[in-house]
Structures are given as structure tokens and as C-alpha cells.
TORKOL-4160 file (C-alpha; in steps of 0.2 Angstrom, whole numbers, padded with zeros to 4 digits, m for minus):
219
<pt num="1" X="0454" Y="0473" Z="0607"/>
<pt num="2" X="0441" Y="0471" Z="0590"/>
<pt num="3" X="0438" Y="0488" Z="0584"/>
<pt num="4" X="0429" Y="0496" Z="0571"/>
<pt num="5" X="0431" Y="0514" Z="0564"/>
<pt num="6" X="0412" Y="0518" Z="0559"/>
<pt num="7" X="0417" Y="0536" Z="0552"/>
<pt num="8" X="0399" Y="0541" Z="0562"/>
<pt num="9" X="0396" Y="0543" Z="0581"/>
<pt num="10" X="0383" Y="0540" Z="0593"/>
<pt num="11" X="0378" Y="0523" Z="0586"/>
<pt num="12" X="0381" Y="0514" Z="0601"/>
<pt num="13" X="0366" Y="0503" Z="0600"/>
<pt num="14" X="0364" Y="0500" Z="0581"/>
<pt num="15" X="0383" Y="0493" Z="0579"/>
<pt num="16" X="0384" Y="0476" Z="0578"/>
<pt num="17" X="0397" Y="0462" Z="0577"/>
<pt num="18" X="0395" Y="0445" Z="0572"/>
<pt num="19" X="0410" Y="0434" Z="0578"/>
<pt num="20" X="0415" Y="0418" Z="0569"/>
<pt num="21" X="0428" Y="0405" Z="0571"/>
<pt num="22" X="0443" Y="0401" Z="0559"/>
<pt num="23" X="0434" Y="0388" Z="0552"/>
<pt num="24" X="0421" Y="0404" Z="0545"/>
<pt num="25" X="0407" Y="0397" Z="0557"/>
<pt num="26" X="0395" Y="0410" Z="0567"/>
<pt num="27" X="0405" Y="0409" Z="0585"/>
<pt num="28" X="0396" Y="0421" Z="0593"/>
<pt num="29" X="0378" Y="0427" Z="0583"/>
<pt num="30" X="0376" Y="0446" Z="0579"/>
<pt num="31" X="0374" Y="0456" Z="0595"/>
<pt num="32" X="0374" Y="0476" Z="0598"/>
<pt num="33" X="0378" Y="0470" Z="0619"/>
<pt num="34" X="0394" Y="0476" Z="0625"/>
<pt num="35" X="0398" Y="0488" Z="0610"/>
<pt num="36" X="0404" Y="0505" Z="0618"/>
<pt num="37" X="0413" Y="0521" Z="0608"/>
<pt num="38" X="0430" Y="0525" Z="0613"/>
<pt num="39" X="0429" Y="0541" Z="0615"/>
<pt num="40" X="0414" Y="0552" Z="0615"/>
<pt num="41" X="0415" Y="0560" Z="0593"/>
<pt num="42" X="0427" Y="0545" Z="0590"/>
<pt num="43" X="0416" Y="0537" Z="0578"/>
<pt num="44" X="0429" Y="0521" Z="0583"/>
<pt num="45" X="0418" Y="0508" Z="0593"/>
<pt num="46" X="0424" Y="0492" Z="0602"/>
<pt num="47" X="0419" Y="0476" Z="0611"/>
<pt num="48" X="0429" Y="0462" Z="0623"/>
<pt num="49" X="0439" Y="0452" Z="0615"/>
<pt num="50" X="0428" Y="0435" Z="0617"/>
<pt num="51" X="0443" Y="0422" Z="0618"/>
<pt num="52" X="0459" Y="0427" Z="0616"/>
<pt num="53" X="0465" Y="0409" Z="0615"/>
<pt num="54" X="0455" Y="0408" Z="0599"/>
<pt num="55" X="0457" Y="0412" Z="0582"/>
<pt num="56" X="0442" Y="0424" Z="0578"/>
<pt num="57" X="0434" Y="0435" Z="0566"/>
<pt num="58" X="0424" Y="0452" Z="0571"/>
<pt num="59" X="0411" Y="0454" Z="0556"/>
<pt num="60" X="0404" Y="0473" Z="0562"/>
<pt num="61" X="0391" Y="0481" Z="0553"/>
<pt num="62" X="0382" Y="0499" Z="0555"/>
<pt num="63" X="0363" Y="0490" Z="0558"/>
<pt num="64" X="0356" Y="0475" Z="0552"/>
<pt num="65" X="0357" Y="0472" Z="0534"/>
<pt num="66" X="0370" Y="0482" Z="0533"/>
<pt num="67" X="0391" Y="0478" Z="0529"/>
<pt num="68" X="0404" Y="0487" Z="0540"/>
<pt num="69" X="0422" Y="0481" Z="0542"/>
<pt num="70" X="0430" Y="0465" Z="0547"/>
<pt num="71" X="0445" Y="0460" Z="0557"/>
<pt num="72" X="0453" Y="0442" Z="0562"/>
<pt num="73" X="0463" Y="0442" Z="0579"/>
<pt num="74" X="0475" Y="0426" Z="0582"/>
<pt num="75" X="0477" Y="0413" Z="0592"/>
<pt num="76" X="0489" Y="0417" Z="0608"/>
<pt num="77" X="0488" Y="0437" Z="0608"/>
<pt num="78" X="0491" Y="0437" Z="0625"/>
<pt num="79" X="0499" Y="0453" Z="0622"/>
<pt num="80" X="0486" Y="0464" Z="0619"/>
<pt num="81" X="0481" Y="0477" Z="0634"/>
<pt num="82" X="0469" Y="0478" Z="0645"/>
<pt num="83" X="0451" Y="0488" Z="0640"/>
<pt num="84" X="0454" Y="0500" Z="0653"/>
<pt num="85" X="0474" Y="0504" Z="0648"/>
<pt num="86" X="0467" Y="0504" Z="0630"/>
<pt num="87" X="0451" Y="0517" Z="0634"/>
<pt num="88" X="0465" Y="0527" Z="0644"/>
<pt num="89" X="0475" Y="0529" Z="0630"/>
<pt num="90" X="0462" Y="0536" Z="0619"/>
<pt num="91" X="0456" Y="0548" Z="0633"/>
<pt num="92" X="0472" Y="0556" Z="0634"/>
<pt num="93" X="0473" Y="0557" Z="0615"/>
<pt num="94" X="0457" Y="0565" Z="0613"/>
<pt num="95" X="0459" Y="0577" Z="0629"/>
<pt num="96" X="0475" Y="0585" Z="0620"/>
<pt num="97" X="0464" Y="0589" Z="0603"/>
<pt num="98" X="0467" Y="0609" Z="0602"/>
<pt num="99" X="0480" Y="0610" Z="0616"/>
<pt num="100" X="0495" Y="0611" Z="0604"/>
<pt num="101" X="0495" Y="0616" Z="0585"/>
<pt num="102" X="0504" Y="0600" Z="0579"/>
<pt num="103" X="0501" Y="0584" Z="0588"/>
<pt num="104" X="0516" Y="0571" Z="0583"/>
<pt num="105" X="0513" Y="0552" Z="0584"/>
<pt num="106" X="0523" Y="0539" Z="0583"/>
<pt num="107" X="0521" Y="0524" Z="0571"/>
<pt num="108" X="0516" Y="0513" Z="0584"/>
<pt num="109" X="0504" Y="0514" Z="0599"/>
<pt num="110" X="0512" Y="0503" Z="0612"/>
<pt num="111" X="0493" Y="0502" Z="0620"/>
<pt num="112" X="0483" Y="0496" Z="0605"/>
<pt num="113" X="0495" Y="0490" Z="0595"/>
<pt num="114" X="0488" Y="0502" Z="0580"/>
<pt num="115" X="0501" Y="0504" Z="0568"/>
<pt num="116" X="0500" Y="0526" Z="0561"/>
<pt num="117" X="0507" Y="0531" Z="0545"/>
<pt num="118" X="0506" Y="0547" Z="0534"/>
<pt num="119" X="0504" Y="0540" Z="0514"/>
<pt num="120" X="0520" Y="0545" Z="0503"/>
<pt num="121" X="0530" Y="0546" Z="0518"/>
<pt num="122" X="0546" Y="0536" Z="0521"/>
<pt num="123" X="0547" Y="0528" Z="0539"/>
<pt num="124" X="0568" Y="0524" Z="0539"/>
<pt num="125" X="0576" Y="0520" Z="0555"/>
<pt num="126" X="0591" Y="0534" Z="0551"/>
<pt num="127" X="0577" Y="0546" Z="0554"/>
<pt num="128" X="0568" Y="0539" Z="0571"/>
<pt num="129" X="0554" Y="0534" Z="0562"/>
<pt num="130" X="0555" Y="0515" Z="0560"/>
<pt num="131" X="0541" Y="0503" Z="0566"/>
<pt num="132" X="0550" Y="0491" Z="0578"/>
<pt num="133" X="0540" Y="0478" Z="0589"/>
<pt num="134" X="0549" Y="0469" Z="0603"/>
<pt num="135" X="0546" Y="0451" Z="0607"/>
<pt num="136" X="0553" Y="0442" Z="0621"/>
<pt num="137" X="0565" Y="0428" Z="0618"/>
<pt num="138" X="0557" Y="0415" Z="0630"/>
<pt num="139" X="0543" Y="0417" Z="0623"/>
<pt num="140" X="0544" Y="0415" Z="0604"/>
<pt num="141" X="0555" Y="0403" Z="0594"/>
<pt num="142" X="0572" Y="0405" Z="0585"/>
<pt num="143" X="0572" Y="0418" Z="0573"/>
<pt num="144" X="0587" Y="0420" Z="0567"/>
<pt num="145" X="0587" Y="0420" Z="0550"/>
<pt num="146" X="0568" Y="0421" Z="0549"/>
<pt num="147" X="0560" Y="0430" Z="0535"/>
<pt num="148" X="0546" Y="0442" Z="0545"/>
<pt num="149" X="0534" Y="0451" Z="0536"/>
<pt num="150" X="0518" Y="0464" Z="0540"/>
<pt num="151" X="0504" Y="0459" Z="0529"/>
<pt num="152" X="0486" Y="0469" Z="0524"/>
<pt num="153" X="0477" Y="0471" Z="0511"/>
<pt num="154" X="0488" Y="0482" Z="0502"/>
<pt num="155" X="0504" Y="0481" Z="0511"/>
<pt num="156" X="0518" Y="0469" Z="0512"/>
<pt num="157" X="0534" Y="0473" Z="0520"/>
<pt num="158" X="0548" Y="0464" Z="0526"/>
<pt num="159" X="0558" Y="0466" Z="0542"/>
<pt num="160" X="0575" Y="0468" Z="0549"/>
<pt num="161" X="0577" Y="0457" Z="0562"/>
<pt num="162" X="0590" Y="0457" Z="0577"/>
<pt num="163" X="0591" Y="0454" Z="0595"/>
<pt num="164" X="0592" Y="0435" Z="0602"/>
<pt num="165" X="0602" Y="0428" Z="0614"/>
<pt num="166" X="0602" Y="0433" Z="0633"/>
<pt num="167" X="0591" Y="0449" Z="0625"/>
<pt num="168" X="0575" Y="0452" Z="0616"/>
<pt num="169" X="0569" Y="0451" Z="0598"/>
<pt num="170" X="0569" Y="0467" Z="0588"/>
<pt num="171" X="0559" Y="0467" Z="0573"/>
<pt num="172" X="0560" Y="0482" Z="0565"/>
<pt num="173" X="0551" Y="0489" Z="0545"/>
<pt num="174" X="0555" Y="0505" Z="0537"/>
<pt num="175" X="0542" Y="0505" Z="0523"/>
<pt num="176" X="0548" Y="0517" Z="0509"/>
<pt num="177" X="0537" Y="0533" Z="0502"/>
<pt num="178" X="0532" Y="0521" Z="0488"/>
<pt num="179" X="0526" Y="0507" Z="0501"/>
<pt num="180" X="0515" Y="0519" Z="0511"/>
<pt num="181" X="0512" Y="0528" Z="0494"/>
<pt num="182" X="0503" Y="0512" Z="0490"/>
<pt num="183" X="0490" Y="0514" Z="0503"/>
<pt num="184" X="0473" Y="0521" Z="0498"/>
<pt num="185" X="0462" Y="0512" Z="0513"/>
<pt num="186" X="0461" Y="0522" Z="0530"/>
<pt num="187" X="0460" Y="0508" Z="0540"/>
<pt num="188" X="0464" Y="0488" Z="0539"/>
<pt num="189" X="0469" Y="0473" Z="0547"/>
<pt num="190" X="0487" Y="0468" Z="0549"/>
<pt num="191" X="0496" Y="0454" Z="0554"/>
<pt num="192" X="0514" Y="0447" Z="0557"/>
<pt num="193" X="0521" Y="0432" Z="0551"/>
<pt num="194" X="0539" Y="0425" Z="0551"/>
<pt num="195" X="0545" Y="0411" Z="0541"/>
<pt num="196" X="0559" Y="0401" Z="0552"/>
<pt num="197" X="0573" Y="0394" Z="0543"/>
<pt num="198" X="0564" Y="0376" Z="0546"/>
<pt num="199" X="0550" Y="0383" Z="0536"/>
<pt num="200" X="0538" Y="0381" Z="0549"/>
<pt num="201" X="0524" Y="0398" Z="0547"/>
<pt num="202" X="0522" Y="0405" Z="0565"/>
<pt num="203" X="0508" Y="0421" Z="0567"/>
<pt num="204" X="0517" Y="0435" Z="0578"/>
<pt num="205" X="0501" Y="0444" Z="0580"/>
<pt num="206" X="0488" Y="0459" Z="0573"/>
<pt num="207" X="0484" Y="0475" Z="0574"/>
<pt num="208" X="0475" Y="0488" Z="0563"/>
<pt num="209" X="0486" Y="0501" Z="0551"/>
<pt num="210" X="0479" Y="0517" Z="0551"/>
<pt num="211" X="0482" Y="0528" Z="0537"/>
<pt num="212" X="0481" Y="0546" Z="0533"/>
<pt num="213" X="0481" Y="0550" Z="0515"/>
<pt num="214" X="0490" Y="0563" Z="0509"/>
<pt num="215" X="0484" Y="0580" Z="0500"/>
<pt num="216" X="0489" Y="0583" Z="0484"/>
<pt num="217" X="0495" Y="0601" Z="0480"/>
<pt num="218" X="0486" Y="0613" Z="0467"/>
<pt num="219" X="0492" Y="0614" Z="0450"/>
């Protein structure tokens, strides 16, 4: 599902979102229609994923003349939720905000796809805290021995992979305090890619990776 982190609500109306093709041509012009906020305060605004047999780029901006975000969804990501599993999701987020004092999350939103992490931290799988993604064998190619990485603008982190066989694929990262460390943008654009060992490049989809900075002690 595209989605834009505005930091501002109620500009439902005056976000837009421009839409082009992987060639960088205008797909769908700039339009405000369809544009909704999660969740009401959110500030995070979304729109229908136009083709998801297409490669396509969301250009979002706050009101015209104006520069937002952008983010690129692939090809095939026929495993992205519904709308309505998505918005679901969210609502029952937001519905629990004051109705604990800590609220855990873990790495990885199965609904959305949104990947959290806390920078300095370390996510290692001997602590639970591992970012693991599931893919079904039927559907994907052999990778054994395939080098899969998660790519954005300021990360790049490799993957154990197991699984195969009769089972599913397991590809798991545990980025070190110094990966997450590394983070300084709230909120960008991911995507997985494997290398097989043929050398073929296949895209294993995308996501946003949401980061929450740390804060530095006095002194």
C-alpha cells in the first residue's frame, strides 16, 4: 500500500501523489482523489496501489509546488494486504496509545510490511529480535546459496538464509547497533533483492523502514 508519513494531519485534500512508471514517465498525473489518513492524528496518508503488476513510483507532495517523499513498489507484490487489513491494523495501534505505559513492537508488521527499528540498537536473532521474512518455496526460485540483501538509502544488510525443500524460505537480518546506528532518516524505502548463484538479480519486494532515533544522554 504507497504511503506517505507527512509529519502533519488533516491534509486530506491538499496531499498529492504523482505516480510514474519505471521508465520515470507520468503514469498517473498528480491527483489529491482517493488520498485518505490512516488514522485520524496519524499525519501518515495513503492511496490504492494503481497496478500491482507494475513497477511504479509514488511522487507525494504536501500541495502543489511543493516536494514530499517518494517511494517505488515492484513488480509482482502480490503479497501486500488488503486496504482494509492494512487500515485495521493501524486502528488497533492507535486505539491502544495510553492503555499501557510501554508499547512493544516488533521489527516487522506482518500487515504492512513496515520494517520498525530503534537506532543504536542491535536486532540478533539470540535475543528474539531478528527481522525474518518468509517466502513460499513454490513461489520463488532456488535460493540456496543466494546472497539476499535489504537495501535503502542508508542501509545495506545481508541475510541468513535457510529453509527449502518440502518447507518455506527463511530469510532472516540482524543488523548490528552500528547498522541501525547508521540511520539518521525517520522514514525510507526499502527493498529486497537476492543474487542466485547463476547471477540472475530477482526483487523479493518493498516496504518502508521506520526509524526512531535515539536520544542522546546529558553530559
Amino acid at each position: 500500500m504507497p504511503s506517505y508519513d507527512s509529519g502533519a494531519t488533516g491534509l486530506t485534500g491538499t496531499i498529492g501523489v504523482t505516480i510514474l512508471d519505471a521508465a520515470g514517465t507520468e503514469h498517473v498525473a498528480r491527483t489529491t482523489a482517493g488520498i485518505s489518513e490512516l488514522a485520524a492524528g496519524s499525519g501518515v496518508y495513503y492511496v490504492a496501489d494503481h497496478d500491482a503488476d507494475a513497477t511504479l513510483t509514488y511522487v507525494w507532495d504536501n500541495g502543489v509546488g511543493t516536494v514530499g517523499a517518494s517511494e517505488t513498489l515492484y513488480a509482482g507484490r502480490d503479497n501486500l494486504p488488503n486496504l482494509d487489513a492494512a487500515v485495521s491494523s493501524v486502528k488497533a495501534k492507535t486505539d491502544a496509545i495510553g492503555a499501557a505505559s510501554v508499547v512493544v513492537r516488533a521489527p516487522l508488521d506482518p500487515d504492512t510490511g513496515a520494517i520498525y527499528v530503534n537506532q543504536g540498537n542491535d536486532y540478533a536473532a539470540a535475543d528474539g529480535r531478528q527481522i525474518a521474512f518468509t517466502y513460499a518455496v513454490a513461489d520463488w526460485p532456488d535460493l540456496t546459496g543466494a546472497t539476499v540483501i535489504l537495501k535503502s538509502a542508508q542501509a545495506m544488510w545481508t541475510a541468513a538464509v535457510t529453509g527449502g525443500g518440502a518447507s518455506a524460505w527463511t530469510v532472516t537480518f540482524t543488523p548490528t547497533a552500528a547498522q541501525t546506528g547508521a540511520l539518521t532518516v525517520t522514514r525510507q524505502s526499502y527493498e529486497i533483492q537476492a543474487t542466485l548463484t547463476s547471477g540472475r538479480i530477482i526483487d523479493m519486494g518493498s516496504g518502508s523502514l521506520v526509524v526512531t532515533r535515539d536520544i542522546p544522554g546529558a553530559g
